[in-house]
C-alpha positions as CSV (number, residue, x, y, z in Angstrom):
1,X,-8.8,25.9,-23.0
2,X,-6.0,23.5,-23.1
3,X,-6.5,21.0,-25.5
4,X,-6.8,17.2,-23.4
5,X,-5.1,13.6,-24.5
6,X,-5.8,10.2,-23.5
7,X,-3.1,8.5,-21.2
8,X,-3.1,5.0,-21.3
9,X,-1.8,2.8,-17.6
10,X,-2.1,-0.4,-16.5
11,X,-2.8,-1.5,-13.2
12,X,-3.0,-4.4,-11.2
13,X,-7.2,-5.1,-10.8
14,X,-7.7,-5.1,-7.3
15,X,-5.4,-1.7,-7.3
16,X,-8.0,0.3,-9.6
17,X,-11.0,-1.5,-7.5
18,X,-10.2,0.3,-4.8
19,X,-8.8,3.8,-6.0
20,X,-12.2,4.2,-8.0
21,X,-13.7,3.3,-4.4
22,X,-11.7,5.8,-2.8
23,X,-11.7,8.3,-4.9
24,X,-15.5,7.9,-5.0
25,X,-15.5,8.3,-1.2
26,X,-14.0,11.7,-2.0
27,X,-16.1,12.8,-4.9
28,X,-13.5,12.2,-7.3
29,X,-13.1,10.5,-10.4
30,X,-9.9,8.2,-10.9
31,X,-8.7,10.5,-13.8
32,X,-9.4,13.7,-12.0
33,X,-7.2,12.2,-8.9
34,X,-4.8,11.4,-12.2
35,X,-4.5,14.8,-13.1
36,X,-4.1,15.8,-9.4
37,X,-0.9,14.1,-9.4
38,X,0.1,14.8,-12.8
39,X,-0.3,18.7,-11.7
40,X,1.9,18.6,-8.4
41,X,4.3,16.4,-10.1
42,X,4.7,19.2,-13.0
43,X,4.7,21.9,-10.3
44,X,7.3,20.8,-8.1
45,X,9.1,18.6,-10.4
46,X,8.9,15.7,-7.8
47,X,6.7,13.0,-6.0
48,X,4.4,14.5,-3.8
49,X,4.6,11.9,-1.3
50,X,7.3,9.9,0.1
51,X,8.2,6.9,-1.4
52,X,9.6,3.9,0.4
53,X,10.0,0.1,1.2
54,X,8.1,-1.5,3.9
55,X,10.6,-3.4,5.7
56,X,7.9,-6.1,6.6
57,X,7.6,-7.3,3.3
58,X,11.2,-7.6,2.1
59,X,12.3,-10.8,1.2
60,X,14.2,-11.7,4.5
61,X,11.4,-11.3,6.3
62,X,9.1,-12.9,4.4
63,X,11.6,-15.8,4.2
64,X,11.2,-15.3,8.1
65,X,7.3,-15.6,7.8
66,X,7.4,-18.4,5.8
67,X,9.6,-20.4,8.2
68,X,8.2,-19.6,10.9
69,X,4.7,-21.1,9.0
70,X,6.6,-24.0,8.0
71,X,7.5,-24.8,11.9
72,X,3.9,-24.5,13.0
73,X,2.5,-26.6,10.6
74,X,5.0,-29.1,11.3
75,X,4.4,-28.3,14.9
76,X,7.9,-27.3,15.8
77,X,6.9,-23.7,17.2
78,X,6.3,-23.0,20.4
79,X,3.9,-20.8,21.9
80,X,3.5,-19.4,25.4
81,X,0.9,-17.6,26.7
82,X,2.2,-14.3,28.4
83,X,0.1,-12.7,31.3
84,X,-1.2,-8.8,29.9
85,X,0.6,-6.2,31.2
86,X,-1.4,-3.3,32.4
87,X,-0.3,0.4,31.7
88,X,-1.3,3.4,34.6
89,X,-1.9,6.5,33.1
């Protein structure tokens, strides 16, 4: 039997709240979800997802949030209210 080690990670709190819920939802422990990874990642000698940035929370566009905050709090957004627009299937 291979002989096991202790790997040490820090995480942000809220993070490890809700991968031990998760991985509870899926009978899993955090470190056997751990080694999961670790496996696949050994295996196929890369990620076994895609990695990527979500382009709603890059800096421009949370600049662009901020403003747009800014405005209505100093109310100098405007708002109209747009009539729904049905769809036929």
């Amino acid at each position: 039997m291979a002989r096991t080690v202790n790997v040490n990670i820090k995480m942000d709190e809220d993070v490890k709240k809700r991968m031990e819920w998760a991985c509870s939802e899926m009978g899993l422990s955090m470190s056997a979800a751990i080694t999961i990874f670790a496996k696949k990642v050994g295996r196929e000698f890369r990620i076994p997802f895609e990695v990527s940035a979500d382009p709603f929370y890059s800096e421009s566009n949370l600049r662009h949030l901020e403003k747009i905050m800014q405005d209505t709090k100093e109310g100098k957004a405007h708002f109209a209210e747009h009539d729904l627009i049905e769809v036929d299937e």
